[in-house]
C-alpha positions as CSV (number, residue, x, y, z in Angstrom):
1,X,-43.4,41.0,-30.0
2,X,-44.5,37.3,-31.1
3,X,-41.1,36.4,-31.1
4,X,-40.2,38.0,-28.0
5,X,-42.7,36.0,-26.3
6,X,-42.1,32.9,-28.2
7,X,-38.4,33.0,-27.2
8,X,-39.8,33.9,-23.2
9,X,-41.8,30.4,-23.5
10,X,-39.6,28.4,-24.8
11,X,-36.5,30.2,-22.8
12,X,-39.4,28.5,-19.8
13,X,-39.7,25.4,-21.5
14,X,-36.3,25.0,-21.5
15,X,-35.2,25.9,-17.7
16,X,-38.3,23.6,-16.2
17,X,-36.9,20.2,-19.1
18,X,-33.9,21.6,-17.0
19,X,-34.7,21.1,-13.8
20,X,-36.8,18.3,-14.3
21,X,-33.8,16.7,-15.6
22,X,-31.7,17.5,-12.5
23,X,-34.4,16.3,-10.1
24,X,-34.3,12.9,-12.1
25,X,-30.8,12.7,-11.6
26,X,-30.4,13.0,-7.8
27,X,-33.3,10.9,-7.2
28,X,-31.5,7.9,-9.5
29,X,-28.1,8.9,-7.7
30,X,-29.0,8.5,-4.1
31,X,-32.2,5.5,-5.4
32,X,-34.7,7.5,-3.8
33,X,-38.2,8.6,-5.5
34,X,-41.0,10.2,-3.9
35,X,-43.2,7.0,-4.4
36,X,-40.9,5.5,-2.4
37,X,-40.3,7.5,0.7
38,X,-43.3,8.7,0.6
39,X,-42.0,12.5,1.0
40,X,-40.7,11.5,4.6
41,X,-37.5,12.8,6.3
42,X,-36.0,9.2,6.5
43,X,-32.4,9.0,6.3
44,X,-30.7,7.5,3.1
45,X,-29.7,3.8,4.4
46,X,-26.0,3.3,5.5
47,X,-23.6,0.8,3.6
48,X,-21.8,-1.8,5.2
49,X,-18.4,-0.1,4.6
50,X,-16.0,-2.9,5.3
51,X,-18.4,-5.3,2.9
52,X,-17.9,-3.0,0.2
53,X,-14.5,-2.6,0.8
54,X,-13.7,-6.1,1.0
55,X,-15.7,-6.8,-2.1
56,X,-13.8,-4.0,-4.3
57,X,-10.5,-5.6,-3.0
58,X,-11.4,-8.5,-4.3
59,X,-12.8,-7.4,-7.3
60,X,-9.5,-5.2,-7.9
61,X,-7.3,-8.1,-7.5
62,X,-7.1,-9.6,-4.0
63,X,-3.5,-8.6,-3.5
64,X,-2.8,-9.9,0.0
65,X,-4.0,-13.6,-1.3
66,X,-2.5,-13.1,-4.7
67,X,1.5,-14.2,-5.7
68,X,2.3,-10.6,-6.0
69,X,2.3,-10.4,-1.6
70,X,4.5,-9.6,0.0
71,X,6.4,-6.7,-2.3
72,X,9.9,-7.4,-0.8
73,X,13.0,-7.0,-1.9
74,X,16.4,-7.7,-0.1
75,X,19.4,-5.3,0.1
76,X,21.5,-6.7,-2.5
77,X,18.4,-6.8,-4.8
78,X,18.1,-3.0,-4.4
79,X,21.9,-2.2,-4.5
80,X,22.0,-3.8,-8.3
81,X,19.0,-1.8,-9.0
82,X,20.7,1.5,-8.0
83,X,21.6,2.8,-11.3
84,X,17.5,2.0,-13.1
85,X,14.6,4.4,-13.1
86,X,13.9,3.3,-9.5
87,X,12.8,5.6,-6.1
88,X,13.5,5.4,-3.0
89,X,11.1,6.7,-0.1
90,X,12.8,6.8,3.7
91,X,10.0,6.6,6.1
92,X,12.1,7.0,9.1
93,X,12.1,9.9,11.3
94,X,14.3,12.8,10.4
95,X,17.2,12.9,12.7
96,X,17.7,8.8,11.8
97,X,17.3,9.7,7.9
98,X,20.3,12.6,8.5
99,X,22.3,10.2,10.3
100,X,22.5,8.1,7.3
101,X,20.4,7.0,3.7
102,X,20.9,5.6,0.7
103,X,22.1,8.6,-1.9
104,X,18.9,9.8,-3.7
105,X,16.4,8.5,-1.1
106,X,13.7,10.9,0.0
107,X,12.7,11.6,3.7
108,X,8.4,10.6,3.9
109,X,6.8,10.4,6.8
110,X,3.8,7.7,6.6
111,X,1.0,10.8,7.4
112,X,2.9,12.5,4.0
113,X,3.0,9.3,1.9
114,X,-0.6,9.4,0.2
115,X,0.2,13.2,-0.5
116,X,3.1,12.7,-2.4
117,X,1.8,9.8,-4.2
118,X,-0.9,11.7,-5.6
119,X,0.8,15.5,-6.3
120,X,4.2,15.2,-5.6
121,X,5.2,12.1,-8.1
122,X,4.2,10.2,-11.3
123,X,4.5,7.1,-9.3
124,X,3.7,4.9,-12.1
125,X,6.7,6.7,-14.5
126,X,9.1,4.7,-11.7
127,X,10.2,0.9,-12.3
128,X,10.1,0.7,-9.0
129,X,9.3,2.8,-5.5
130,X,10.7,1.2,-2.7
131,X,10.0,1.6,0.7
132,X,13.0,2.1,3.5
133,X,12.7,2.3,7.1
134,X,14.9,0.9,10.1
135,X,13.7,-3.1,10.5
136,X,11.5,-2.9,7.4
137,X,8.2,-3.2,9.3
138,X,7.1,-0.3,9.0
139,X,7.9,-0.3,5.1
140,X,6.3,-3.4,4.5
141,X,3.3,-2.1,6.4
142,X,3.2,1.4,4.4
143,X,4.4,-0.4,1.2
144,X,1.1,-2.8,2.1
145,X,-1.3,-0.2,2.1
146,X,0.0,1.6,-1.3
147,X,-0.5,-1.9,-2.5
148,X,-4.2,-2.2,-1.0
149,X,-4.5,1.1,-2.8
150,X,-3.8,-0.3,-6.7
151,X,0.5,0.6,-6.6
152,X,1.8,-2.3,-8.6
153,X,5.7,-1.1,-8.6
154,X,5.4,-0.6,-4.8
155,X,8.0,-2.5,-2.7
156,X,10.0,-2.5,0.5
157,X,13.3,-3.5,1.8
158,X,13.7,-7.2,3.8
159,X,14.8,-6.3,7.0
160,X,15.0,-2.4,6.0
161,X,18.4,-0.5,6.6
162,X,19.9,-3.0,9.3
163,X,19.8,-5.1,6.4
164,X,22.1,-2.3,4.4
165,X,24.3,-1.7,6.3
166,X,26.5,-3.1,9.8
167,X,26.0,0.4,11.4
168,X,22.3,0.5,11.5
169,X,22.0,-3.0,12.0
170,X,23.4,-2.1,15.5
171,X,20.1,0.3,16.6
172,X,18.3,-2.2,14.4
173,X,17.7,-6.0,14.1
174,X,20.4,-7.2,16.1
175,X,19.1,-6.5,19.0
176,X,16.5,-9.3,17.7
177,X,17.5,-12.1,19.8
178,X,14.6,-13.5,21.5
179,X,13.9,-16.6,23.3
180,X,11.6,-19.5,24.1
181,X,8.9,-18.0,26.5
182,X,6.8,-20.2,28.4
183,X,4.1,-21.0,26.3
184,X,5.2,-22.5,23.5
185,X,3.6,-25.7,22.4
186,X,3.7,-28.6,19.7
187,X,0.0,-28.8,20.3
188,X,-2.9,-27.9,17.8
189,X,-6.0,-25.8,19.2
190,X,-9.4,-26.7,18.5
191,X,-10.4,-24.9,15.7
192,X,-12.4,-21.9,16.9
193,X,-15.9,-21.1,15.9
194,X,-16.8,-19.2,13.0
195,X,-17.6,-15.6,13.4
196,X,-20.3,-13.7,12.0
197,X,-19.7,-10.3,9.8
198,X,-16.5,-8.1,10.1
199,X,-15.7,-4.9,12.7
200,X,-17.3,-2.1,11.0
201,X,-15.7,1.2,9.8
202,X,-17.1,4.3,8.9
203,X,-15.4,6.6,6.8
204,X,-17.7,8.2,5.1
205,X,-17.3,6.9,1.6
206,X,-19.9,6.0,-0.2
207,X,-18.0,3.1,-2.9
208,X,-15.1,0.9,-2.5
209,X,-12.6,3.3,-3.5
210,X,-13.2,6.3,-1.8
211,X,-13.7,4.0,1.3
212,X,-10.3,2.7,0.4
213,X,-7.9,5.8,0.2
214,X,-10.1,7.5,3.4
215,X,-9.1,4.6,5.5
216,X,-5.5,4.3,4.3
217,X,-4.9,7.7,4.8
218,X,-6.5,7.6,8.6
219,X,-3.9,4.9,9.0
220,X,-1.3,6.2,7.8
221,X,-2.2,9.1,9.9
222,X,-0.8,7.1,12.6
223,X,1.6,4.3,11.4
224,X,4.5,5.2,13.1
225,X,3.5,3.5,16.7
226,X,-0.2,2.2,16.6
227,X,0.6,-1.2,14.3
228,X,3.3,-3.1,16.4
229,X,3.2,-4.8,19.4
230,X,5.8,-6.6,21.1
231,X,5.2,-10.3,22.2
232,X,6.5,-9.9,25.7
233,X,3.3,-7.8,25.8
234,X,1.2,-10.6,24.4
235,X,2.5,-12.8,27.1
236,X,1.2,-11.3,30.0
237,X,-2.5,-12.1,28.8
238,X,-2.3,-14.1,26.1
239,X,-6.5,-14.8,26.2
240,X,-7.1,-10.6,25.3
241,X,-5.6,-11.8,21.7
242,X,-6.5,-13.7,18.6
243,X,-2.9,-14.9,18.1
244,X,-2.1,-16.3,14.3
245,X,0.6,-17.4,12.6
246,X,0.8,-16.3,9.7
247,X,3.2,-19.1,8.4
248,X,3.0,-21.9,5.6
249,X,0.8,-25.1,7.1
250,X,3.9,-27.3,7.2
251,X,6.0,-25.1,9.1
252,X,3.6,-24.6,11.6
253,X,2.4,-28.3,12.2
254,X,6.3,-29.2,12.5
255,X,7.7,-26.0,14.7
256,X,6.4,-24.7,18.2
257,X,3.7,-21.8,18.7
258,X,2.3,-20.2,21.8
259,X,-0.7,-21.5,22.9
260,X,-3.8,-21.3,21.2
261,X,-2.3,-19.2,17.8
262,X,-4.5,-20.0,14.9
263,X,-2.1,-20.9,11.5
264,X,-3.1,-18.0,9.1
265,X,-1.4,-20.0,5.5
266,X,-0.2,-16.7,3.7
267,X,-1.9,-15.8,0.2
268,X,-4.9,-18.0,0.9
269,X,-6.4,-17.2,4.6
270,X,-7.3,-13.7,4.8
271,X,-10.5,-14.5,2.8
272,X,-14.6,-15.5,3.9
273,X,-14.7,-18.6,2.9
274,X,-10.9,-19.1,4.3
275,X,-9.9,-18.2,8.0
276,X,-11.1,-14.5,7.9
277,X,-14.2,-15.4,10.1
278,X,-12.4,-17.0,12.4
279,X,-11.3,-13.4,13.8
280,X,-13.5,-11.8,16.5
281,X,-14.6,-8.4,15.2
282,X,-13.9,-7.0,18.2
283,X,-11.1,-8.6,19.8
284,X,-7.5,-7.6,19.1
285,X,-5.1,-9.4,16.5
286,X,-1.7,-10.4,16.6
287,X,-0.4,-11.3,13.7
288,X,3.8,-12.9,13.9
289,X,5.6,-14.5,10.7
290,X,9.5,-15.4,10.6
291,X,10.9,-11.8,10.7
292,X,7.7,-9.5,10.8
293,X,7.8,-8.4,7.1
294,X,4.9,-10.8,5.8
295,X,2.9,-10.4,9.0
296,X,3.0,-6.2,8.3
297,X,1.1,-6.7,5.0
298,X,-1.8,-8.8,6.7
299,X,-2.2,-6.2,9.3
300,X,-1.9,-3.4,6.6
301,X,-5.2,-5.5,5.2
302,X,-6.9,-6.4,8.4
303,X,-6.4,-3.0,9.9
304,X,-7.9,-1.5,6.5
305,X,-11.2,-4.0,7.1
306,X,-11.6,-2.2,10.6
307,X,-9.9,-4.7,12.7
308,X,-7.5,-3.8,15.7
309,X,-4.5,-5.9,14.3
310,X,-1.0,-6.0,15.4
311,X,2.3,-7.1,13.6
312,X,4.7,-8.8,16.4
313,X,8.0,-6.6,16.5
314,X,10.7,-9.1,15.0
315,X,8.4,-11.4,13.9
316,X,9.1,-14.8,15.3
317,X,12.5,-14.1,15.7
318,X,11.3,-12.0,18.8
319,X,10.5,-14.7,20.8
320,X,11.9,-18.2,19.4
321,X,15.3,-16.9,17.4
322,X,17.1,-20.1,19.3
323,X,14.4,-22.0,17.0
324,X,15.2,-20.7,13.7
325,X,19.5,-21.6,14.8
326,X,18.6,-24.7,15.3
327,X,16.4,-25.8,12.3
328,X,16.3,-22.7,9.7
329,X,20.7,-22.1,9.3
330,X,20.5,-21.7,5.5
331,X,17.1,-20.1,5.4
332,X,16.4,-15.7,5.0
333,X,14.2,-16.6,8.0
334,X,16.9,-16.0,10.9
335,X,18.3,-12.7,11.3
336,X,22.4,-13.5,11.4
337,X,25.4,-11.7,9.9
338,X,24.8,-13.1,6.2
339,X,21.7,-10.8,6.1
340,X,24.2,-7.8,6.5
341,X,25.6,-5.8,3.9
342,X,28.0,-2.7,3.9
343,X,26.4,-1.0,1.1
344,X,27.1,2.6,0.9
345,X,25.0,5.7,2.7
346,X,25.8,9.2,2.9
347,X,24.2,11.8,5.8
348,X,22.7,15.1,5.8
349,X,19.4,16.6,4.7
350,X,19.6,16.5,1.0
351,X,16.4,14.6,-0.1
352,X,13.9,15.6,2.0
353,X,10.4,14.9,1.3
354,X,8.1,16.7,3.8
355,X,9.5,20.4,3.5
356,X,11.5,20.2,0.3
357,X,8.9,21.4,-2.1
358,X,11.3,20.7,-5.4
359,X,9.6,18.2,-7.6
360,X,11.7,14.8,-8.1
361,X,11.0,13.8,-11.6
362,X,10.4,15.1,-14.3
363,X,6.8,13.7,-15.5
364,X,4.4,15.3,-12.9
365,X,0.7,14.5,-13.1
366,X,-1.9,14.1,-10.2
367,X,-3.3,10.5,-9.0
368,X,-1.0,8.3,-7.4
369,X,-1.0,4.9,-8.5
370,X,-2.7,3.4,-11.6
């Protein structure tokens, strides 16, 4: 009987170290004690989501002001990579992906891309996943997120299938043939006051990286229309935008602009104690560079951080292309017939991504990019 009690008290003993234990625990996890609330019903203190995202950005590597931006790759680059350990994602809607894709190229829609990062493939068992879609904005934008998300073998396709091929070049970019509107200007603005703190966004998260993949994913949610803008748009009320060119300093200071654009200088801008502040939380972006590939990325980033940003359809080439033929002839900057190829396509449904449950490679494991 002693020992029948002694095991009852210390079988006690041992259920109250455990629950002291676990009351320690939550009140370290969520920094609360009962000296300091006091025992009231006050409500744990919100974060400043976009702060903490911004800061684990940074911290993971700053990829939108690091070398590594923008991920892009041109047609011929990806035809002499056919035959590696490379894969190939089709964002485009089905119907265009039937019509005609690159042999071995899966059919993703954005919503589905997170998803089949993170149980349909070993992304990181790939040399490289490339991005496809129509102009390559919408590549470059998806293939910016994945990016924002820690995918280092991420890329997309310059100028997407019109760049692959004559036939789709012909629903595509060649119908990117803009010219001089009104406002265009040699002039500089005055360099706008600084703004304080970024839009905020609440996702629910409670550290940088689960803030991270929850607002990718509500983005991706709804790539396919809410990211582009076109400048004609722009144009009939110019003051409703931040307009910035996200260009190289020279380039701007020696070529036209609308009126009033900031210059955005690519891999060094998008930070604090750059240009970021010079953004009005709550004002809408529009973000142009040559051909709209560049531009995508920063409003990938920027629309992460909670602001409403847009990527100009064409990039400058919607709007000036007259000013790339007459100074940029020998540059990738210009849409013109030496950006189009007649690689090889085949059509029908084989590949699909969204309904085809088969796995495509071999290694399978559960995570997405590393």
């Amino acid at each position: 009987m002693k020992t029948l009690k002694s095991d009852r008290k210390m079988n006690l003993k041992h259920k109250i170290l455990l629950i002291s234990i676990s009351l320690t625990t939550l009140f370290l996890y969520t920094g609360c004690s009962r000296k300091e609330t006091g025992m009231t019903n006050e409500p744990a203190a919100t974060i400043n989501e976009s702060q903490v995202l911004y800061d684990y950005l940074k911290q993971k590597g700053d990829y939108i002001n690091s070398e590594a931006a923008p991920a892009i790759m041109t047609a011929p680059e990806l035809y002499a990579l056919l035959d590696r350990n490379i894969h190939l994602i089709d964002l485009r809607e089905a119907d265009q992906f039937n019509q005609g894709h690159i042999e071995g190229a899966v059919n993703v829609s954005p919503e589905h891309v997170i998803d089949y990062f993170e149980n349909r493939i070993d992304a990181p068992y790939f040399e490289r996943v490339v991005f496809l879609c129509s102009r390559g904005q919408l590549s470059a934008y998806v293939n910016g997120i994945m990016r924002i998300l820690g995918c280092t073998n991420t890329y997309s396709v310059r100028y997407g299938m019109s760049g692959w091929n004559t036939q789709f070049a012909k629903t595509g970019w060649d119908k990117a043939t803009g010219t001089f509107p009104d406002n265009l200007t040699m002039e500089s603005s005055d360099q706008p006051v600084a703004k304080a703190g970024m839009p905020e966004i609440a996702t629910g998260g409670i550290n940088g990286f689960q803030i991270a993949r929850l607002r990718a994913k509500a983005l991706l949610d709804t790539a396919q229309a809410s990211f582009l803008i076109n400048y004609s748009d722009i144009e009939k009320s110019p003051e409703k935008y931040d307009v910035v060119a996200y260009v190289p300093a020279d380039w701007f200071g020696n070529n036209v602009h609308p009126a009033g654009t900031m210059n955005f200088v690519p891999k060094a801008s998008l930070k604090e104690e750059a240009s970021l502040r010079l953004l009005s939380p709550g004002k809408p972006v529009a973000v142009y560079c040559f051909n709209g590939h560049h531009s995508a990325h920063a409003v990938a980033w920027l629309r992460m951080m909670g602001y409403e940003a847009y990527s100009v359809i064409y990039g400058a080439n919607g709007f000036m292309y007259d000013r790339f033929d007459n100074d940029d002839k020998t540059t990738p900057r210009q849409w013109t017939d030496r950006q189009k190829n007649d690689f090889p396509f085949k059509s029908g449904t084989a590949g699909g991504g969204d309904k085809d449950e088969k796995k495509v490679v071999v290694k399978q494991t559960q995570g997405g990019c590393a």
